[in-house]
NUKE-56255 format. One line per 8 residues: number of its first residue (from 1); their letters; for each residue x, y, z of C-alpha. Coordinates in steps of 0.1 Angstrom, whole numbers, plus 5000, padded with zeros to 4 digits. Layout:
BEGIN
NUM> a> X,Y,Z | ...
//
This chain:
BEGIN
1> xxxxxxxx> 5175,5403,4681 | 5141,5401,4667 | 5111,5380,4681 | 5115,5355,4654 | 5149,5345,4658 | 5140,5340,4699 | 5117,5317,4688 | 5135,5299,4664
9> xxxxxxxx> 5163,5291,4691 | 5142,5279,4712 | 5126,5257,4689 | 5160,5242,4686 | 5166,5238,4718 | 5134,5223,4728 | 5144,5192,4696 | 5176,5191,4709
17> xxxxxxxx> 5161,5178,4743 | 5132,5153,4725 | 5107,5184,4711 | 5087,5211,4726 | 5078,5242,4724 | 5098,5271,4720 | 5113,5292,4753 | 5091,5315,4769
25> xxxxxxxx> 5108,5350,4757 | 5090,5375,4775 | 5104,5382,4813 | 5085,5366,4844 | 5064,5348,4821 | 5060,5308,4830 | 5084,5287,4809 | 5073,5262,4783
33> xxxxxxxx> 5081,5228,4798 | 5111,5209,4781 | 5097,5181,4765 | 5120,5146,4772 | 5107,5118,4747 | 5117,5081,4757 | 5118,5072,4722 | 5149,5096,4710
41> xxxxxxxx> 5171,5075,4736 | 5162,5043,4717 | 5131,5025,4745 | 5109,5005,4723 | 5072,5010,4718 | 5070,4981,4701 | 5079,4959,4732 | 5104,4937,4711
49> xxxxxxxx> 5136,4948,4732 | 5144,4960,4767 | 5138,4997,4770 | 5156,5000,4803 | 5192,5021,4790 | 5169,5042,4769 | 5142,5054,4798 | 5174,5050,4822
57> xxxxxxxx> 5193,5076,4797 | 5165,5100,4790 | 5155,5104,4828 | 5189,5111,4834 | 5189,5141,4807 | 5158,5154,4820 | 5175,5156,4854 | 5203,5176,4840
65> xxxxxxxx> 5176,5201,4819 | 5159,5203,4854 | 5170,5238,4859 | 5140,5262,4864 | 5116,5253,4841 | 5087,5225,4843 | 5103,5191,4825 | 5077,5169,4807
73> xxxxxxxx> 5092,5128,4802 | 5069,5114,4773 | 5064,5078,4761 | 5049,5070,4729 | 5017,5047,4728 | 5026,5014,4727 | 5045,4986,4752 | 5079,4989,4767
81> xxxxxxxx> 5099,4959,4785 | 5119,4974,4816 | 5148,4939,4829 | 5163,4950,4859 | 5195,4945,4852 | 5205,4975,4839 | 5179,4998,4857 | 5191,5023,4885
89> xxxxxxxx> 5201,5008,4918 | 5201,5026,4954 | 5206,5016,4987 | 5169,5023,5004 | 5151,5015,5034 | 5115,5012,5033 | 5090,5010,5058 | 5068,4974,5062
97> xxxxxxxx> 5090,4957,5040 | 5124,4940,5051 | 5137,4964,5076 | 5170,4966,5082 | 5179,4930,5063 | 5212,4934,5040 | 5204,4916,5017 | 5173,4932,5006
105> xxxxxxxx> 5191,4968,5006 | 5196,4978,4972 | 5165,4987,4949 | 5165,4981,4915 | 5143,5013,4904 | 5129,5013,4867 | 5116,5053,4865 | 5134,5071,4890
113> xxxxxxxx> 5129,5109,4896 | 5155,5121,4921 | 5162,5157,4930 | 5143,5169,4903 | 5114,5198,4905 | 5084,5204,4886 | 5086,5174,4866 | 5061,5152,4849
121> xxxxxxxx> 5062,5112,4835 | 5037,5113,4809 | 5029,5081,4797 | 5009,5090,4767 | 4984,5063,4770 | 5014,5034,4771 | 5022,5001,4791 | 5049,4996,4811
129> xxxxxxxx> 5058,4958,4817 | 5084,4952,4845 | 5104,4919,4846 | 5120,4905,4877 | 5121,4921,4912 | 5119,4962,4908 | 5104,4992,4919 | 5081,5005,4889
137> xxxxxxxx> 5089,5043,4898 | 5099,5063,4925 | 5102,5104,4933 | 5129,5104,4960 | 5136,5142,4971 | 5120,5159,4947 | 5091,5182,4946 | 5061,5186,4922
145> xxxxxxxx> 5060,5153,4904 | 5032,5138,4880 | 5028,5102,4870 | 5005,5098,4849 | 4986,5082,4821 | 5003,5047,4818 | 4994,5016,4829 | 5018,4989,4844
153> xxxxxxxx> 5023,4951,4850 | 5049,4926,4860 | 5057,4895,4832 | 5058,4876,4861 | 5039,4882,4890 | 5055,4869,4927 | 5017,4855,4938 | 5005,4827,4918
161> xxxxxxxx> 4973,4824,4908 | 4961,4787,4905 | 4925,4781,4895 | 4908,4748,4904 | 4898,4744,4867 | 4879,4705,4875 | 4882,4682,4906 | 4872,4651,4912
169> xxxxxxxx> 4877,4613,4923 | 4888,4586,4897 | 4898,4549,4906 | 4891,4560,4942 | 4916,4590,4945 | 4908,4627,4942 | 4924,4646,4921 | 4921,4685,4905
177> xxxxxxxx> 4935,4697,4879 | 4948,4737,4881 | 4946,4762,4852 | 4979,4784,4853 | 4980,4820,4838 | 5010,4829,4817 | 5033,4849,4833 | 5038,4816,4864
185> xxxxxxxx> 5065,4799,4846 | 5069,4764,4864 | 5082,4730,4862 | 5069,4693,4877 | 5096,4674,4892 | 5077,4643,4907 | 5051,4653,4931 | 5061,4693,4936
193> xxxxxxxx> 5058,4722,4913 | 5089,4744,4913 | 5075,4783,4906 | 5102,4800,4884 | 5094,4840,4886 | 5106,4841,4847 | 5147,4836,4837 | 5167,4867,4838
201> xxxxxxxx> 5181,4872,4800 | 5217,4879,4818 | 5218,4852,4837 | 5195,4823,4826 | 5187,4819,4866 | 5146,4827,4880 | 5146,4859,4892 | 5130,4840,4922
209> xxxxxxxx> 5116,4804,4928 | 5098,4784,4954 | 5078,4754,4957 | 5042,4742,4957 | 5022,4760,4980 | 5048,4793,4985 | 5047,4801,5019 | 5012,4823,5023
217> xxxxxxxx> 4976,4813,5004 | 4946,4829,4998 | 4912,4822,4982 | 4892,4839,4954 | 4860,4828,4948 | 4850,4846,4909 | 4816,4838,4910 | 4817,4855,4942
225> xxxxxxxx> 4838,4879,4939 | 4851,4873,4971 | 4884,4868,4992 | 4898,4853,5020 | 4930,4841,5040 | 4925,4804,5045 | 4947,4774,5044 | 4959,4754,5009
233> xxxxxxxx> 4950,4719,5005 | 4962,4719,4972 | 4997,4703,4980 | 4982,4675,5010 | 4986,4636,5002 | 4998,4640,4969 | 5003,4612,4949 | 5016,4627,4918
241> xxxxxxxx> 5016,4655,4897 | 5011,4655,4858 | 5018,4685,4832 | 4990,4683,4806 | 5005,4709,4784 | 4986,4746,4779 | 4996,4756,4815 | 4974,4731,4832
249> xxxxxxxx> 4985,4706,4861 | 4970,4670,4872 | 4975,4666,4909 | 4964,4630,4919 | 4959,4624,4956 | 4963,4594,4978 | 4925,4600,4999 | 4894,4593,4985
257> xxxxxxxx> 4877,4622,4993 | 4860,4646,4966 | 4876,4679,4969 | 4846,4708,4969 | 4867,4736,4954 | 4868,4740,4919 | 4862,4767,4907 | 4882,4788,4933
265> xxxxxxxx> 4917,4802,4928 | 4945,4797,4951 | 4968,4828,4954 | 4997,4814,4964 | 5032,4838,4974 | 5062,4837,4990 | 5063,4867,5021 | 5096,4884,5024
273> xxxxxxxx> 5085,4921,5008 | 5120,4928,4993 | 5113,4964,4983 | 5086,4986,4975 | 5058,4984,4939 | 5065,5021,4937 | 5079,5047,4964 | 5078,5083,4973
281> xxxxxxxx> 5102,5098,5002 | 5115,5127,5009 | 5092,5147,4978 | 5067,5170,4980 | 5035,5174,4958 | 5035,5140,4943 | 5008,5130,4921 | 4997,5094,4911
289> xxxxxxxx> 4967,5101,4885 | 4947,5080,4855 | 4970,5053,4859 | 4963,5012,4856 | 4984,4995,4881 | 4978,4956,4870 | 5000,4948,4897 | 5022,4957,4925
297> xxxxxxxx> 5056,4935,4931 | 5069,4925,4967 | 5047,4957,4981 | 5027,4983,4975 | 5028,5023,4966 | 5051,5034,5000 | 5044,5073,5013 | 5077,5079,5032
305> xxxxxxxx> 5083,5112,5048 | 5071,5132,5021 | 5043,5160,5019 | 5012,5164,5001 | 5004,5134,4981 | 4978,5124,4957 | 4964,5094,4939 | 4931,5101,4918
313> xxxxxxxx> 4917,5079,4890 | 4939,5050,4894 | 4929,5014,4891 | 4950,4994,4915 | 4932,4959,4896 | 4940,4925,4880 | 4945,4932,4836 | 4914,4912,4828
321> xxxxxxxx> 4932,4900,4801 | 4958,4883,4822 | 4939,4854,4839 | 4951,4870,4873 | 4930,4879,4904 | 4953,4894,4923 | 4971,4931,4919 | 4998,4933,4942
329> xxxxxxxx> 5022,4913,4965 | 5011,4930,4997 | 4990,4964,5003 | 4980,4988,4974 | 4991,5018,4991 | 5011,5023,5022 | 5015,5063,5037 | 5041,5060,5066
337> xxxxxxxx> 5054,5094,5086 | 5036,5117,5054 | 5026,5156,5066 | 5006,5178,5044 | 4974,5161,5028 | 4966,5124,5015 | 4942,5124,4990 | 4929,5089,4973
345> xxxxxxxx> 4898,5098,4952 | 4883,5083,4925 | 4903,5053,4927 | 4892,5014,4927 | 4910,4987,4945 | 4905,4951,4935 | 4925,4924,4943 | 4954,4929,4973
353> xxxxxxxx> 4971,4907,4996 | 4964,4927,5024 | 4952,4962,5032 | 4941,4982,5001 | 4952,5016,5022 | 4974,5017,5053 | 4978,5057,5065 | 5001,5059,5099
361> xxxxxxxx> 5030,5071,5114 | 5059,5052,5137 | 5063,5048,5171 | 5097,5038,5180 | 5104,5023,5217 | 5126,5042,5242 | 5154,5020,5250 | 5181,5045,5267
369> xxxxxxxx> 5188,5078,5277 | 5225,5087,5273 | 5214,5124,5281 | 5195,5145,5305 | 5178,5161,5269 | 5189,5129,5247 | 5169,5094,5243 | 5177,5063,5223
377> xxxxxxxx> 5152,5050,5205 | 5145,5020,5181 | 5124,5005,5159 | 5107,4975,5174 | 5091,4958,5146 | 5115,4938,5122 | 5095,4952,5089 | 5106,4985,5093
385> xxxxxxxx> 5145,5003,5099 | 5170,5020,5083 | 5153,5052,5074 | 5153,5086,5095 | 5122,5089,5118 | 5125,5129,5127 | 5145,5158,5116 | 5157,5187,5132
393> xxxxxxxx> 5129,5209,5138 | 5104,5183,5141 | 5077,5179,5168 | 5073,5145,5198 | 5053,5133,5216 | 5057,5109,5245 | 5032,5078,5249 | 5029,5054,5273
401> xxxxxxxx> 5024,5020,5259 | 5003,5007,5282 | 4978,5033,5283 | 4982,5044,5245 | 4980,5079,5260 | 5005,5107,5264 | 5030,5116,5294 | 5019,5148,5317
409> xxxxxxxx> 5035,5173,5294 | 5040,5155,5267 | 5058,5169,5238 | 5091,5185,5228 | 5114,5198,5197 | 5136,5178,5174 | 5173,5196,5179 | 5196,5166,5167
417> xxxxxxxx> 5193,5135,5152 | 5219,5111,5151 | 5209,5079,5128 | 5200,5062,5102 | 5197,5078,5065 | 5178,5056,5045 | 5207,5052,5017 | 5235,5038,5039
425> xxxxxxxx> 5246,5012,5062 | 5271,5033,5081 | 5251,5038,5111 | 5226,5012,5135 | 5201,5011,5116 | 5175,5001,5144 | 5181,5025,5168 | 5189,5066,5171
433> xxxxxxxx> 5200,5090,5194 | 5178,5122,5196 | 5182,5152,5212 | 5153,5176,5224 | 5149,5210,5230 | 5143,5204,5270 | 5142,5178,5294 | 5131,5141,5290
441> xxxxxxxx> 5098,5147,5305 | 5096,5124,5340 | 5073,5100,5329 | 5092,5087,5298 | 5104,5050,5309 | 5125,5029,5292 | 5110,5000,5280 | 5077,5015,5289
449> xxxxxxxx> 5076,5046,5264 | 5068,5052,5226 | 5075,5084,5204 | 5059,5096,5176 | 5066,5123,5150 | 5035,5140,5155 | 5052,5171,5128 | 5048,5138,5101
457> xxxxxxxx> 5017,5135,5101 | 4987,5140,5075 | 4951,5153,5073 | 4935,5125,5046 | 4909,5125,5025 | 4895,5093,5007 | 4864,5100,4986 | 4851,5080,4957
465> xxxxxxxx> 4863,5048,4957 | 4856,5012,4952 | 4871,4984,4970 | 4866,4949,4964 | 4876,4912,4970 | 4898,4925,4995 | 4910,4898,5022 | 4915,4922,5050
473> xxxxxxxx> 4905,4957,5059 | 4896,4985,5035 | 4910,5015,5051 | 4936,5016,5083 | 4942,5052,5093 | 4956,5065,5124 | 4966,5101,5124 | 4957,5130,5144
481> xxxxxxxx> 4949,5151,5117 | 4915,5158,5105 | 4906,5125,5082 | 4873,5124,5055 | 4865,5090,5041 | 4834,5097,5024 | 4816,5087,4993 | 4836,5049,4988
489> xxxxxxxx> 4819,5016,4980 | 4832,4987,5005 | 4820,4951,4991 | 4827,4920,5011 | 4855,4929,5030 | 4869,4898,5046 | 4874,4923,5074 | 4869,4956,5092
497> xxxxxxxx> 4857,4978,5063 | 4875,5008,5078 | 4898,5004,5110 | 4914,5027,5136 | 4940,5012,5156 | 4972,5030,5173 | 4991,5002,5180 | 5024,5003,5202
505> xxxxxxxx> 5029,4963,5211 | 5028,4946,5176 | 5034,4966,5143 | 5038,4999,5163 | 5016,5021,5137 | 5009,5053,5157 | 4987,5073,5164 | 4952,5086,5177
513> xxxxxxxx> 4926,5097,5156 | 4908,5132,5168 | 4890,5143,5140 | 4877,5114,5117 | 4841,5118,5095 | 4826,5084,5080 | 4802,5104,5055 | 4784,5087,5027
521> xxxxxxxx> 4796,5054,5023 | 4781,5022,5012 | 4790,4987,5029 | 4774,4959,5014 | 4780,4924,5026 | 4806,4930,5052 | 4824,4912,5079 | 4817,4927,5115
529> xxxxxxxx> 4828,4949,5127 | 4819,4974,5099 | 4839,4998,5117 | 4864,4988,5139 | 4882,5008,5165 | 4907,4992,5185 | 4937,5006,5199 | 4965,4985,5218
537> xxxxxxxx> 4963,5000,5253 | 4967,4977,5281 | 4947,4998,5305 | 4915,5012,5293 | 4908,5043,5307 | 4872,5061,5299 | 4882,5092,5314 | 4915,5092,5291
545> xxxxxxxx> 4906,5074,5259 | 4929,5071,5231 | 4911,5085,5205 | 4887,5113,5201 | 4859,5127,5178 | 4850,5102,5152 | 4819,5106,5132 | 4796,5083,5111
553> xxxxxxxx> 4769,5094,5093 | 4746,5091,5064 | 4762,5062,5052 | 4742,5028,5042 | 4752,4993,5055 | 4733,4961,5040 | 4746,4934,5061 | 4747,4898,5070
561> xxxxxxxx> 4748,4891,5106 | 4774,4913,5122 | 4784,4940,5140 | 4781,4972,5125 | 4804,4994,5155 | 4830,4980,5176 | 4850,5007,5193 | 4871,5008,5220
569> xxxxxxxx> 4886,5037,5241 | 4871,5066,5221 | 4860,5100,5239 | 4834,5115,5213 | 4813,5090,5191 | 4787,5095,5169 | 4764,5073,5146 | 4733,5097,5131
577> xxxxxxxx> 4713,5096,5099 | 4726,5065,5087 | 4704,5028,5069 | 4715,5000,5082 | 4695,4971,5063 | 4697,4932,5070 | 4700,4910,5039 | 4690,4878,5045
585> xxxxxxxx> 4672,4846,5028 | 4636,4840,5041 | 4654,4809,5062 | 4680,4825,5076 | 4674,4825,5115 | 4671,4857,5136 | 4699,4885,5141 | 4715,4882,5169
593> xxxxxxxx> 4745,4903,5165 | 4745,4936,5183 | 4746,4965,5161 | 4768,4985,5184 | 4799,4974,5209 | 4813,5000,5230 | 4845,4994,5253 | 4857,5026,5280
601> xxxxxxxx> 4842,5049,5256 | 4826,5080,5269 | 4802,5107,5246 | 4783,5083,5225 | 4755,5099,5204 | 4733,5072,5185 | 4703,5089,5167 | 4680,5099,5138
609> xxxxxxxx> 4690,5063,5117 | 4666,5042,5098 | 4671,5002,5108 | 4651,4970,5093 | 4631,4949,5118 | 4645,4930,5137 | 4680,4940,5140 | 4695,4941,5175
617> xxxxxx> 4701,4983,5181 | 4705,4980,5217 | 4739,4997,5226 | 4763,4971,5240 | 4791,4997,5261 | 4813,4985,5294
//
């Protein structure tokens, strides 16, 4: 057959799939990827009608073309409405969301890449809006996946974002009157506000609904550009509440007193994190990268017992068009049990309801021992169930929760496992039985020990980021593999910047740091401590401290009055070449703080940094 028929056929059979180019035709040589286009299947650029059955239809042929050659899924430029009624559904159990809670166990998914390899969501520059309660994409068992280049939102966010658009006091009674962003539906019935979360099409009901205040607040201060967790006093001695028409609301108040908050916004949500904003589990070379996410519903990105992982150039931030401050229900991104390599470059993070990067692994509670080599174990926090914690193969190790620190010969070989999938309810899902290659080790307790997968766990890099108006901590990371967080910009955290924990009593996020650098950062206008180290062991031991080798170095601080180090139960730390700078107003009375709190630490190295008078450098260490 001659060269130009080959290429004619597989020009057809590229169209026939959505385009492309034509099949590679020499042997061994690397196929052309076959091109999917969203827009054959009948999804709508022009945002008029729901895309779902179309995107639902073509990711479903690109699964079937998925045979040994790269797959490319292409949008068109423009605006596509994903409803979640007709998007895929599976049974999934995340971690830090609703655990092992029934009904919360069936995701609706809107671009789901399953058992697929070498695949790519292209999004060509589009927008991706998502209405009601779904995941915006997920790569579940699959390997070598791209998302990329598309931006995505939610018509109707779960947080609320009320601004305090005028207060004041008229005929002796306060009042304010709240600017509402479209996308909040609501109604007034008497003195409340009922929240809508937008009416499904099918159904006419709210995807979701509560009342005044929602269950959880916090405060944004534009002018600013800062956050916090404080308390609501929008919804206190109301007297009566007033639609005025172009989404803003009169609340009238039975005290006198002028209220001193307009201005601020009140970022107001409900707390039950029903499934993840986007999830990976079970893949391998996943890739988030030049990507706006405007906004994250009921959670964040989840990193579930995957490998190798990467987010680079993605904005994880408010639309400014939208009139919104916040960009996610919960954290941004949340990496639970990964192996391989975390990277998060280039990235900015703007706006969260809690921590703009959570890295850890599990510990899960010994609670039996049916067998001489066998333990039963269970999760012990009520966010997280339902998912396999090890495989066969996989390496333990055996913790002791009071000490954080691990059993005389501590660790031993995964042979059997027998619990929970992650896609069913046929098993416990709080509890496991697994087997080990040898013995229970003697000083495993029940009740007394923790486990964790020490084979799931990840070296991490995060370099080049921003984060801001951020109402917790920047960065929580707690892995024993070698960890880089270098070159980020941290503005007013509301909290520890960058915190190491290990924590086997409340959310039971494992595990010890032992090779973590602090290179290159700036902090400006932070909350002490700076850097926080604080693991959750009962007895503090110097001579056995939790974690080990953490370095912090040429980085800037301009701070208020705070601490810059607070670390607790580390063998190994170092603080050398870095600025630390006060900023303060001419009035502002001396620093008192001190720079640098030690607790049963041993190996502390403080040199070589440049400090401005007056700041308190003596090292404060028990």
């Amino acid at each position: 057959m001659s060269r130009s028929r080959f290429e004619f056929l597989g020009v057809a059979l590229a169209l026939l799939v959505g385009g492309g180019g034509p099949v590679a035709a020499a042997s061994g040589a690397t196929p052309a990827p076959t091109v999917v286009r969203v827009d054959a299947y009948g999804a709508d650029p022009t945002g008029r009608t729901d895309s779902t059955p179309a995107v639902v239809a073509a990711l479903r042929h690109a699964k079937k073309v998925d045979q040994g050659r790269p797959v490319r899924i292409v949008f068109s430029k423009g605006t596509y409405q994903l409803y979640p009624e007709r998007a895929e559904t599976r049974e999934l159990y995340v971690s830090n969301t609703v655990g092992a809670d029934q009904r919360y166990r069936d995701k609706k998914i809107g671009l789901l890449i399953e058992d697929m390899h070498d695949v790519t969501v292209d999004g060509g520059g589009a927008k991706l809006v998502y209405h009601g309660l779904q995941t915006a994409f997920a790569s579940i068992r699959s390997t070598d996946v791209t998302f990329q280049n598309f931006s995505f939102d939610y018509a109707a966010p779960e947080v609320v974002d009320a601004t305090v658009a005028s207060a004041g006091v008229s005929d002796g009674h306060a009042y304010r009157v709240l600017s509402i962003p479209a996308g909040s539906p609501y109604q007034v019935n008497g003195t409340h506000i009922t929240w809508l979360g937008e009416r499904s099409p099918a159904t006419g009901q709210p995807y979701w609904q509560g009342e005044d205040g929602l269950q959880y607040t916090q405060i944004h201060d534009p002018k600013a550009q800062k956050t916090w967790r404080g308390d609501n006093p929008l919804f206190n001695d109301v007297s009566s509440v007033t639609d005025l028409g172009n989404r803003r609301i009169r609340i009238d108040y039975s005290t006198a007193s002028q209220p001193s908050d307009a201005g601020l916004v009140y970022q107001m949500r409900l707390i039950e994190r029903t499934e993840p904003g986007a999830f990976i589990w079970q893949s391998k070379n996943v890739t988030m990268r030049s990507m706006n996410a405007y906004y994250l519903q009921s959670f964040g990105v989840v990193g579930q017992f995957s490998e190798n992982i990467t987010i680079d150039k993605v904005n994880f931030a408010p639309d400014p068009r939208s009139g919104r401050s916040t960009a996610s229900f919960a954290d941004f991104v949340q990496m639970s049990g990964v192996k391989g390599r975390v990277s998060i470059t280039r990235s900015l993070f703007d706006g969260p309801q809690d921590d703009p990067i959570n890295i850890h692994g599990t510990y899960l509670e010994v609670v039996g021992q049916p067998g001489p080599n066998t333990l039963t174990l269970a999760y012990e926090h009520p966010q997280t169930a339902g998912f396999p914690q090890f495989a066969p193969g996989d390496e333990v190790e055996f913790t002791t929760q009071r000490t954080m620190t691990p059993v005389a010969d501590p660790h031993a070989k995964v042979t059997a496992v027998d619990g929970p999938s992650g896609m069913d309810h046929d098993k416990p899902l709080t509890t496991m039985n697994v087997t080990f290659d040898r013995p229970v080790p003697a000083g495993v307790q029940i009740g007394g020990t923790v486990v964790e997968n020490i084979t799931a766990t990840p070296s991490v890099v995060v370099s080049g980021n921003t984060f801001r108006n951020v109402p917790t901590r920047g960065i929580l990371v707690t892995t024993r593999k070698p960890v880089l967080i270098s070159g980020n910009h941290f503005d007013a955290m509301s909290m520890a910047s960058i915190y190491v924990s290990a924590d086997a009593y409340q959310w039971f996020e494992s595990g010890p740091v032992a090779h973590l650098t602090i290179r290159d950062n700036s902090f400006t206008r932070p909350t002490g401590p700076v850097i926080f180290v604080e693991p959750t062991n009962q007895v503090i031991d110097p001579a056995n401290p939790v974690h080990h080798n953490i370095t912090v170095e040429h980085n800037s601080f301009d701070i208020g009055d705070v601490t810059v180090v607070n670390a607790k139960s580390v063998g190994g730390f170092t603080f050398t070449g870095n600025t630390v700078r006060r900023l303060a107003a001419p009035d502002e009375p001396p620093y008192t703080s001190p720079l640098f709190v030690f607790h049963g630490s041993t190996g502390i190295k403080i040199a070589d940094n440049h400090y401005d008078k007056g700041l308190n450098t003596a090292v404060v260490s028990d």
